[in-house]
Biopython code that builds the backbone (N, CA, C, O; Angstrom):
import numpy as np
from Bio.PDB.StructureBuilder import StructureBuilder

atoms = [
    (1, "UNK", "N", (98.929, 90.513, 76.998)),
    (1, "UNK", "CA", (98.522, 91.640, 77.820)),
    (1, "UNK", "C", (97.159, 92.130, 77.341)),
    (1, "UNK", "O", (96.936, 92.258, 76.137)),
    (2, "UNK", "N", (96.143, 92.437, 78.378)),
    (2, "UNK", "CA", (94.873, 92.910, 78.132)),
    (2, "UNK", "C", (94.929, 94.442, 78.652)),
    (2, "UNK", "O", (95.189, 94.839, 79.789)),
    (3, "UNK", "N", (94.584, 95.249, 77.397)),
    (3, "UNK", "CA", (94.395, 96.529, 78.240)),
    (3, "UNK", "C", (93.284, 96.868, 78.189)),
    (3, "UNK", "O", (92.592, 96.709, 77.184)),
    (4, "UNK", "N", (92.768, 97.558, 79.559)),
    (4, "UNK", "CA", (91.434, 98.514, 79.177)),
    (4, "UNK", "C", (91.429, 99.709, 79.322)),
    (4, "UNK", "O", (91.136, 100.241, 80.393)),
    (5, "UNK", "N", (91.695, 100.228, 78.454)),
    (5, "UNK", "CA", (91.493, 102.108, 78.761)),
    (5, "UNK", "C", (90.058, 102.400, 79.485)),
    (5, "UNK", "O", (89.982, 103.209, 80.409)),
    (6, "UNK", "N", (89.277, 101.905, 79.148)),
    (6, "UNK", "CA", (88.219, 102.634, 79.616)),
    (6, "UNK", "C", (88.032, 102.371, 81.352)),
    (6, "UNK", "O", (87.453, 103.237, 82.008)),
    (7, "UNK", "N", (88.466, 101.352, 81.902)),
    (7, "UNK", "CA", (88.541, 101.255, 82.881)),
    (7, "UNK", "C", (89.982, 101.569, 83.354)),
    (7, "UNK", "O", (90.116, 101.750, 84.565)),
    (8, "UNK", "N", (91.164, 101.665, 82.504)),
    (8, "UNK", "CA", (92.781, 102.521, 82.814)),
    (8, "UNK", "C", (93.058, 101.149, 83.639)),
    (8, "UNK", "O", (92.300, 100.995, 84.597)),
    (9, "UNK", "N", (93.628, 100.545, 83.512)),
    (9, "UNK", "CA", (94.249, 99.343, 84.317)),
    (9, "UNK", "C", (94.388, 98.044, 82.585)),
    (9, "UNK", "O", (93.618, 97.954, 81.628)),
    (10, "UNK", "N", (95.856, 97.192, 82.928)),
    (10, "UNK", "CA", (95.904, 96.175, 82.232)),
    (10, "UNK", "C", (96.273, 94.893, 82.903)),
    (10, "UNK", "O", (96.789, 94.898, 84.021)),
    (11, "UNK", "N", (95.934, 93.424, 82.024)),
    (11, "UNK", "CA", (95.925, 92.541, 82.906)),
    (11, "UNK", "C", (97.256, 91.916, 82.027)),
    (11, "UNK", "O", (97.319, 92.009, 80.801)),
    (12, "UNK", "N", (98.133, 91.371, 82.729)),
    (12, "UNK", "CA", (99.351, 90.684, 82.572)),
    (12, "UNK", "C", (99.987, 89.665, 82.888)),
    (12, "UNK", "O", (100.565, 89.533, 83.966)),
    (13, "UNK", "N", (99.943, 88.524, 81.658)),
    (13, "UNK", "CA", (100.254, 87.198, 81.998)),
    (13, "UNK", "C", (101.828, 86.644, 81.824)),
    (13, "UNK", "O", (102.367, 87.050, 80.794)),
    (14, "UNK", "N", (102.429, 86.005, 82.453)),
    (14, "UNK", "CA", (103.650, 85.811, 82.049)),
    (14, "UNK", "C", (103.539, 84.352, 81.691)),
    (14, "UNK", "O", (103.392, 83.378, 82.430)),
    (15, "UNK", "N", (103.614, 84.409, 80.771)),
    (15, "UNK", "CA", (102.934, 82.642, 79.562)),
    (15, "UNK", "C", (104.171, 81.619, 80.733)),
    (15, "UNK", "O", (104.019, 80.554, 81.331)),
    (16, "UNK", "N", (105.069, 82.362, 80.659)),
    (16, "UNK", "CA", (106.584, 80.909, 81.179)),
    (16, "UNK", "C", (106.716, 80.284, 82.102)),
    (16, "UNK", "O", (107.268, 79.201, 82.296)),
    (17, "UNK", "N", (105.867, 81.399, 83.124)),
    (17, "UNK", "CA", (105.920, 81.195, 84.428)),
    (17, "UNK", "C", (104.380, 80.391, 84.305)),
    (17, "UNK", "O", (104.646, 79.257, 84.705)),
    (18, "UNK", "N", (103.378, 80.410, 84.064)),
    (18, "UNK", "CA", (102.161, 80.051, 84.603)),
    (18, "UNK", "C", (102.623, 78.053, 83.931)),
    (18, "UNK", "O", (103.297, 77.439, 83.104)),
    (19, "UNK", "N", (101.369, 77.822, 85.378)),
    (19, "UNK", "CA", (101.731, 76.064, 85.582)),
    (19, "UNK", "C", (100.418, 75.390, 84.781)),
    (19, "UNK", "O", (100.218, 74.212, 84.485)),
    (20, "UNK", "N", (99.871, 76.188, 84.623)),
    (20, "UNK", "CA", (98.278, 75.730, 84.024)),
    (20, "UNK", "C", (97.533, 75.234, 85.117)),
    (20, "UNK", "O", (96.804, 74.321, 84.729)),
    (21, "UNK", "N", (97.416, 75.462, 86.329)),
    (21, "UNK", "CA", (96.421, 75.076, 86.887)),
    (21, "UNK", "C", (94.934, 75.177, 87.272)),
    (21, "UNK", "O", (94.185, 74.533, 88.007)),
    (22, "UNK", "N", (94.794, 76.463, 86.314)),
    (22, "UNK", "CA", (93.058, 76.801, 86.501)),
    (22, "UNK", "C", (92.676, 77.837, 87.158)),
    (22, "UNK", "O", (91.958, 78.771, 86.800)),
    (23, "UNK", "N", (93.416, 77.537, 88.570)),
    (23, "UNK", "CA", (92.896, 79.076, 89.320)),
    (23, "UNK", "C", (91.995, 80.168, 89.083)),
    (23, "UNK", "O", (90.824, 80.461, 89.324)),
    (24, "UNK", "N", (93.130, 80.716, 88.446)),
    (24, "UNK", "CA", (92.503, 82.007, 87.775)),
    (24, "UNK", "C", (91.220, 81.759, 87.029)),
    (24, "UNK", "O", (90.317, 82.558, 87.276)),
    (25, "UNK", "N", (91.013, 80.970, 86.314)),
    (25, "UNK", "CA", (89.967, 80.370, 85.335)),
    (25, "UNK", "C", (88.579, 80.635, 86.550)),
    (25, "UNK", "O", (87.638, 81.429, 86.568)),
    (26, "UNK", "N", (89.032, 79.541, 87.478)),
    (26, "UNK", "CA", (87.964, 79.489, 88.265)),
    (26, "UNK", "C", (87.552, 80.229, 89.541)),
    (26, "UNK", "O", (86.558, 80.104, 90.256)),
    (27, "UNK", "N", (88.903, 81.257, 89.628)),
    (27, "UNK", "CA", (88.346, 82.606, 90.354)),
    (27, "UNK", "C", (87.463, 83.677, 89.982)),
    (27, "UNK", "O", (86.721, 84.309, 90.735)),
    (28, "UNK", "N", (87.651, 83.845, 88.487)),
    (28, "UNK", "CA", (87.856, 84.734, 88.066)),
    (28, "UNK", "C", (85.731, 85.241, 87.892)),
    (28, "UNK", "O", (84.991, 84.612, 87.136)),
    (29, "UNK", "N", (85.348, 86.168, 88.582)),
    (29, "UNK", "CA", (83.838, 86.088, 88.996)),
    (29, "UNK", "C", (83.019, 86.639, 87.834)),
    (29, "UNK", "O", (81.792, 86.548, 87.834)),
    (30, "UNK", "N", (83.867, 87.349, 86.607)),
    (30, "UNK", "CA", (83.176, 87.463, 85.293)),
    (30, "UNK", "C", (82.945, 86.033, 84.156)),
    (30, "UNK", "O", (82.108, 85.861, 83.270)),
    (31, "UNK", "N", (83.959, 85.250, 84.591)),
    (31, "UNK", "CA", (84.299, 84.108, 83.741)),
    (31, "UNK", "C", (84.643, 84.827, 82.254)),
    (31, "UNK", "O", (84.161, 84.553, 81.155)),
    (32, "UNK", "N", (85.633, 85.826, 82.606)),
    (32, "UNK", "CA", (86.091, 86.405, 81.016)),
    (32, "UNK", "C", (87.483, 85.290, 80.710)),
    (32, "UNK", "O", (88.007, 85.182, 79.601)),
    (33, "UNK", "N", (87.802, 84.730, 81.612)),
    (33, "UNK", "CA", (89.580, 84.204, 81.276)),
    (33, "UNK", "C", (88.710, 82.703, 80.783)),
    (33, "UNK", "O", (87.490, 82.575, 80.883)),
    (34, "UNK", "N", (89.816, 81.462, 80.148)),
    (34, "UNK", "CA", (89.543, 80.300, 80.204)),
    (34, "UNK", "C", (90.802, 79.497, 79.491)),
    (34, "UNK", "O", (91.664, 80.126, 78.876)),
    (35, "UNK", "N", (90.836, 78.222, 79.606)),
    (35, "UNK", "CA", (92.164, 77.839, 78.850)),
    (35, "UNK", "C", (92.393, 77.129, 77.375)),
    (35, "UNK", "O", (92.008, 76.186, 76.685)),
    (36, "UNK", "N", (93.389, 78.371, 77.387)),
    (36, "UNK", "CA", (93.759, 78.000, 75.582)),
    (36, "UNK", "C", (94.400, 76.717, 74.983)),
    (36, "UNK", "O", (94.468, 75.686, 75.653)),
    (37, "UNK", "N", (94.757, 76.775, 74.019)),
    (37, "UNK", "CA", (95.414, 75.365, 73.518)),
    (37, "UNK", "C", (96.617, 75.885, 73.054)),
    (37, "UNK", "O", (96.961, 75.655, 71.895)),
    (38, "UNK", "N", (97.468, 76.717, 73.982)),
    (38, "UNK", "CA", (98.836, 77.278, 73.613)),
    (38, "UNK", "C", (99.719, 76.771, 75.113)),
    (38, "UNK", "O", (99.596, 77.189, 76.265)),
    (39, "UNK", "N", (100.596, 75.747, 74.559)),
    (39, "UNK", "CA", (101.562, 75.276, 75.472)),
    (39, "UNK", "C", (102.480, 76.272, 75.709)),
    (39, "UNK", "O", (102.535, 77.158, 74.857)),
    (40, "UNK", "N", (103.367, 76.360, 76.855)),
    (40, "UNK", "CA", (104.177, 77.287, 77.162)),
    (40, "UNK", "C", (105.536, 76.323, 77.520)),
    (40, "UNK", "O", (105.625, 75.105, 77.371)),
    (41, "UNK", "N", (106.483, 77.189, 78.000)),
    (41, "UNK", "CA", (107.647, 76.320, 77.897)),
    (41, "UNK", "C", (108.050, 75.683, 79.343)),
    (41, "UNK", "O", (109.256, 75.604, 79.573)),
    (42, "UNK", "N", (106.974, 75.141, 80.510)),
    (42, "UNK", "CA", (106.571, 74.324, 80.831)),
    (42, "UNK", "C", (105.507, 73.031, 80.516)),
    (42, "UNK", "O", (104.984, 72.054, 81.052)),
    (43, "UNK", "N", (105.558, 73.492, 79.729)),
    (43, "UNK", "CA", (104.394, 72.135, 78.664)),
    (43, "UNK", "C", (103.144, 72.169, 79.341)),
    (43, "UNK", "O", (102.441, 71.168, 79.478)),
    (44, "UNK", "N", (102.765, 73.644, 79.895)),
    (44, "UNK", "CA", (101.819, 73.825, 80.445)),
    (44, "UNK", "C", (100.401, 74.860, 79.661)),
    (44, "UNK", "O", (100.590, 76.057, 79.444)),
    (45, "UNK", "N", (99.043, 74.177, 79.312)),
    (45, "UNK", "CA", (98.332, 75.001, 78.918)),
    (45, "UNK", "C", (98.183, 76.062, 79.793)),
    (45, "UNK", "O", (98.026, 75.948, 81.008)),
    (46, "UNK", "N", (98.259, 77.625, 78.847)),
    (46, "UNK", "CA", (97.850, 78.746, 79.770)),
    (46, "UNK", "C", (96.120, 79.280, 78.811)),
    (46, "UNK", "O", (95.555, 79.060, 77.740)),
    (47, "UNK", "N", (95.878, 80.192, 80.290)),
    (47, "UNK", "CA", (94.848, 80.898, 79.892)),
    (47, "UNK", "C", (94.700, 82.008, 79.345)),
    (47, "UNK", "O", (95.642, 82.748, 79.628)),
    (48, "UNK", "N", (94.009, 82.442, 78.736)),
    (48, "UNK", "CA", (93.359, 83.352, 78.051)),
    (48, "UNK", "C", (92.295, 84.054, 77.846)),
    (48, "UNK", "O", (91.295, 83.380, 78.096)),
    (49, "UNK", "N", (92.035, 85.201, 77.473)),
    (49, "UNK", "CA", (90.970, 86.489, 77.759)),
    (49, "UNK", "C", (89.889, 85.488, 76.669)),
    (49, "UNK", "O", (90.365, 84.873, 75.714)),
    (50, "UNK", "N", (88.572, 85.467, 76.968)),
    (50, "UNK", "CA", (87.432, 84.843, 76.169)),
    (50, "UNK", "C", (87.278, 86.111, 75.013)),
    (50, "UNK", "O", (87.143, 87.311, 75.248)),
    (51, "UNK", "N", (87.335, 85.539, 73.917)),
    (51, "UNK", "CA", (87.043, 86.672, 72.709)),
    (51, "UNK", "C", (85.892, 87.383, 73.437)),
    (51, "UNK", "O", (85.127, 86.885, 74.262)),
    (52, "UNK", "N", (85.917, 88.633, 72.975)),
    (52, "UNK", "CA", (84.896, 89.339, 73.400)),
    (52, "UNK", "C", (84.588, 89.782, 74.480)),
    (52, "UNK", "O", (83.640, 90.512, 74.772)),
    (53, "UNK", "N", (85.402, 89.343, 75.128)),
    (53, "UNK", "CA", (84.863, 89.125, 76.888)),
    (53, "UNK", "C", (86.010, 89.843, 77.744)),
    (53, "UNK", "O", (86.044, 89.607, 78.952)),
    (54, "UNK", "N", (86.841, 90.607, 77.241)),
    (54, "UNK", "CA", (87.774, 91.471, 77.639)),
    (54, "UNK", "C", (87.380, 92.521, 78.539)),
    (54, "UNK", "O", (87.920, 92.655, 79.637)),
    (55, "UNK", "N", (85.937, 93.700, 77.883)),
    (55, "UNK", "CA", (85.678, 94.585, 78.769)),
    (55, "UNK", "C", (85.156, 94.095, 79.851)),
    (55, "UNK", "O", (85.471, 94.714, 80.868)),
    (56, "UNK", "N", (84.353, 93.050, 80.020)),
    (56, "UNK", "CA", (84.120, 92.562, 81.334)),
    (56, "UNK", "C", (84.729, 92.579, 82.713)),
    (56, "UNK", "O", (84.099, 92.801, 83.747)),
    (57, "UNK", "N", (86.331, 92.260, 82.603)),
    (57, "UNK", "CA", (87.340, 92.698, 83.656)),
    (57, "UNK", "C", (86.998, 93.816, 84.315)),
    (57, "UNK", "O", (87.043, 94.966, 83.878)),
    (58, "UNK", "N", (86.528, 93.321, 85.768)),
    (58, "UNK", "CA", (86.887, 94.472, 86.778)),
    (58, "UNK", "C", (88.314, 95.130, 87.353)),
    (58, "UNK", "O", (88.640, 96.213, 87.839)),
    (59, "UNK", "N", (89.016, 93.811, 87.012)),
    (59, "UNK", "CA", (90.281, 94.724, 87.807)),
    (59, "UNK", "C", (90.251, 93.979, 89.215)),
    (59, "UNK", "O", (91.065, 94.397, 90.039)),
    (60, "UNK", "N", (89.353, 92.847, 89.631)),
    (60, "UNK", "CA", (89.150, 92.960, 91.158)),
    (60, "UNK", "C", (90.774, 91.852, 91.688)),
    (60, "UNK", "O", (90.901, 91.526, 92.869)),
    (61, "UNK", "N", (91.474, 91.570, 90.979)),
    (61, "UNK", "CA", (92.650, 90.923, 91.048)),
    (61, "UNK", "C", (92.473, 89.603, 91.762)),
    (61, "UNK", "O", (93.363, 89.006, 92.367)),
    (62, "UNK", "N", (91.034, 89.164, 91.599)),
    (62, "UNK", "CA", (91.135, 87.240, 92.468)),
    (62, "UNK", "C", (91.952, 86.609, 91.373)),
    (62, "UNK", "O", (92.710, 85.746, 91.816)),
    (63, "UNK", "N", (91.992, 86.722, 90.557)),
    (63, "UNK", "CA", (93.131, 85.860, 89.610)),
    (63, "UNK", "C", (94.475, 86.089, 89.968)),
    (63, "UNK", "O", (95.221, 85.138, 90.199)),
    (64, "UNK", "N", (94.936, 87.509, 90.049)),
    (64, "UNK", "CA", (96.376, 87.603, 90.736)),
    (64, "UNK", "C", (96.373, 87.015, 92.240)),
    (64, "UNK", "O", (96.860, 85.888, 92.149)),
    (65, "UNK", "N", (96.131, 87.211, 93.210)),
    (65, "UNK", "CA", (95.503, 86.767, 94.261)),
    (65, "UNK", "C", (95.726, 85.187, 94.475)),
    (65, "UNK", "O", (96.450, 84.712, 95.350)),
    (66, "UNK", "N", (95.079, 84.544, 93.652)),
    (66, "UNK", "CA", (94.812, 83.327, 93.628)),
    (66, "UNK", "C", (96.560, 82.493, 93.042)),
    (66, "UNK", "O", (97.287, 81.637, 93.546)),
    (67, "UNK", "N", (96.600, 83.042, 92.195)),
    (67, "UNK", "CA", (97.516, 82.631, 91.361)),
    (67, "UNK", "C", (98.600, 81.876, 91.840)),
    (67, "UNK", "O", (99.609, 82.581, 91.815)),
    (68, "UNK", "N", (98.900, 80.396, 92.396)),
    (68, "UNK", "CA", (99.917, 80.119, 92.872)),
    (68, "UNK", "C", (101.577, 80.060, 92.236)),
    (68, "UNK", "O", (102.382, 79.449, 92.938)),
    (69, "UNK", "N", (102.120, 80.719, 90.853)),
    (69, "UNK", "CA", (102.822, 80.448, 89.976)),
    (69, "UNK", "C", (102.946, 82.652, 89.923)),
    (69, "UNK", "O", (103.571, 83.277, 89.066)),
    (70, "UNK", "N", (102.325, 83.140, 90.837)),
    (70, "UNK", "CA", (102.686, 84.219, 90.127)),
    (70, "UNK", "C", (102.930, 84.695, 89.250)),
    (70, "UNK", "O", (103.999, 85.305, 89.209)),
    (71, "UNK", "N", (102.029, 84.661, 88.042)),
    (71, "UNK", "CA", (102.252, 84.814, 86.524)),
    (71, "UNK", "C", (101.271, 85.860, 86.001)),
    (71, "UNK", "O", (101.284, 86.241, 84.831)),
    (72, "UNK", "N", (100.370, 86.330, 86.982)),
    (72, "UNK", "CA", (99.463, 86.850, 86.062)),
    (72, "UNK", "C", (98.950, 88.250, 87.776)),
    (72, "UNK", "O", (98.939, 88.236, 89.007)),
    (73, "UNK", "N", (98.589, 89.325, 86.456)),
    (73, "UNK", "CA", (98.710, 90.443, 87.513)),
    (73, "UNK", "C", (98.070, 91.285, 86.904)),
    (73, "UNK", "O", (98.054, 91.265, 85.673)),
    (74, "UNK", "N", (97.259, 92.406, 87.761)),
    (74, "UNK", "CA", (96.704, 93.591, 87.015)),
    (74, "UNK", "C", (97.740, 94.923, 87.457)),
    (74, "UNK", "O", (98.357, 94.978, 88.520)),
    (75, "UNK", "N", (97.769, 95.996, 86.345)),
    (75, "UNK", "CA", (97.999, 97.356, 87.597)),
    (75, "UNK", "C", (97.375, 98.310, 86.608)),
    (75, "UNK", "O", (97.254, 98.381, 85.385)),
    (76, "UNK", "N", (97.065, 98.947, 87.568)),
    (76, "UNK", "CA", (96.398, 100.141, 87.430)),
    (76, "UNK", "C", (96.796, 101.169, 85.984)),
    (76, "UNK", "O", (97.632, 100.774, 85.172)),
    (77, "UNK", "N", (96.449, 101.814, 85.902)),
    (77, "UNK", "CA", (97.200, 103.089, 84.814)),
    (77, "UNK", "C", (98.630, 103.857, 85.420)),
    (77, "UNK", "O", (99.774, 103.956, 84.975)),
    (78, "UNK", "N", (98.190, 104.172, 86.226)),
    (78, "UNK", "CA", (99.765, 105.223, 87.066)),
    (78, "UNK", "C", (100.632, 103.838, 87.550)),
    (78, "UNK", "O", (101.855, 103.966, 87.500)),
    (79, "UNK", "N", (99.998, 102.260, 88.109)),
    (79, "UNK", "CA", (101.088, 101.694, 88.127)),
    (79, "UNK", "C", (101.795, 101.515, 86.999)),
    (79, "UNK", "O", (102.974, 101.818, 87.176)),
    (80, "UNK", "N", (101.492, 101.051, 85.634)),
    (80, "UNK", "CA", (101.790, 100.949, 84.355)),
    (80, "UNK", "C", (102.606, 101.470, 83.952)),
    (80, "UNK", "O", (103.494, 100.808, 83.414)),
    (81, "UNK", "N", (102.734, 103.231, 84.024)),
    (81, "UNK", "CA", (103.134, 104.239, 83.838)),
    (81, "UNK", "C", (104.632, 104.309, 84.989)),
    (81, "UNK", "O", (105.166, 105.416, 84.919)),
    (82, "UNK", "N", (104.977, 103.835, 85.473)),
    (82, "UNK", "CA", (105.576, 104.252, 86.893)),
    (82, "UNK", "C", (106.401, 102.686, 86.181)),
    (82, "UNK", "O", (107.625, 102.821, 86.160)),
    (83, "UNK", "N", (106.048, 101.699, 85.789)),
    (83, "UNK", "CA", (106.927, 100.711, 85.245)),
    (83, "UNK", "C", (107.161, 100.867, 84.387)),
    (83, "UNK", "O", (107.953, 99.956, 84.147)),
    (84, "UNK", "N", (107.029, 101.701, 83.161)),
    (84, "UNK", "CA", (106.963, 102.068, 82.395)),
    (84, "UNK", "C", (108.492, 103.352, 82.196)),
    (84, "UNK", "O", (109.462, 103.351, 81.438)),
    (85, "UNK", "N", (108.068, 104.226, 83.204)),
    (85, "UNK", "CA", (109.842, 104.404, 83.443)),
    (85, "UNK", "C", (110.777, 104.100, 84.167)),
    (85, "UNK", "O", (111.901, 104.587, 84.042)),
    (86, "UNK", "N", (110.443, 103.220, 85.063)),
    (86, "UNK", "CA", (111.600, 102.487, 85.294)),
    (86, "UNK", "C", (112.416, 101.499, 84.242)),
    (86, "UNK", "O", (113.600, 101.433, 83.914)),
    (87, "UNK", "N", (111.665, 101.032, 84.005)),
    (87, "UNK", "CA", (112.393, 100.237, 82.693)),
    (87, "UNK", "C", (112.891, 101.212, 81.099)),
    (87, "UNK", "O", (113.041, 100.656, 80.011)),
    (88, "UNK", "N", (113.069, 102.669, 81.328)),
    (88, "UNK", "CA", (113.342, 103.067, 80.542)),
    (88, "UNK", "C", (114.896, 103.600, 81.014)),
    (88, "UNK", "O", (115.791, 103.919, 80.232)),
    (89, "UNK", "N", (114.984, 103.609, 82.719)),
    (89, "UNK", "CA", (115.954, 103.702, 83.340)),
    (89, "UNK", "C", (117.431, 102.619, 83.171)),
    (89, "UNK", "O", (118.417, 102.803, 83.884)),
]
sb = StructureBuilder()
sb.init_structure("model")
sb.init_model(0)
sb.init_chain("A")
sb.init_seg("    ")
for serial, (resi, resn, name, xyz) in enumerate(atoms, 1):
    if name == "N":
        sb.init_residue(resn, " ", resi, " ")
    sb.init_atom(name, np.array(xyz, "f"), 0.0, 1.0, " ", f" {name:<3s}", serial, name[0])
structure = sb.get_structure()
């Protein structure tokens, strides 16, 4: 999970679900994401935030968007917060 306070929104990958196919990599219009050398339990490389390159994230969600494996997602601060108690429910 990537958070940015300063922009209040975090980005959220679900390692199990993603197929490794790039997408996101090559949506993504900052080029902050790229792929790691961490297999998941599809024997699939996933991606990852570029050191350093975290605040860059707009938030503009072409990676969720794109994403055919539904694994990876932004929300906002109040969405966060709002899942945040539901799951305390």
């Amino acid at each position: 999970m990537l958070e940015n306070k300063e922009k209040n929104f975090s980005l959220f990958l679900n390692k199990n679900r993603c197929g490794g196919c790039q997408v996101c990599v090559y949506l993504c219009p900052t080029g902050i994401l790229e792929m790691g050398d961490e297999l998941n339990m599809r024997i699939a490389y996933i991606p990852r935030v570029k050191e350093g390159k975290a605040k860059y994230c707009t938030a503009c969600k072409r990676c969720e968007y794109g994403c055919p494996d539904w694994c990876i997602y932004i929300l906002q601060e109040s969405e966060n917060e709002n899942v945040a108690n539901k799951a305390k429910v």
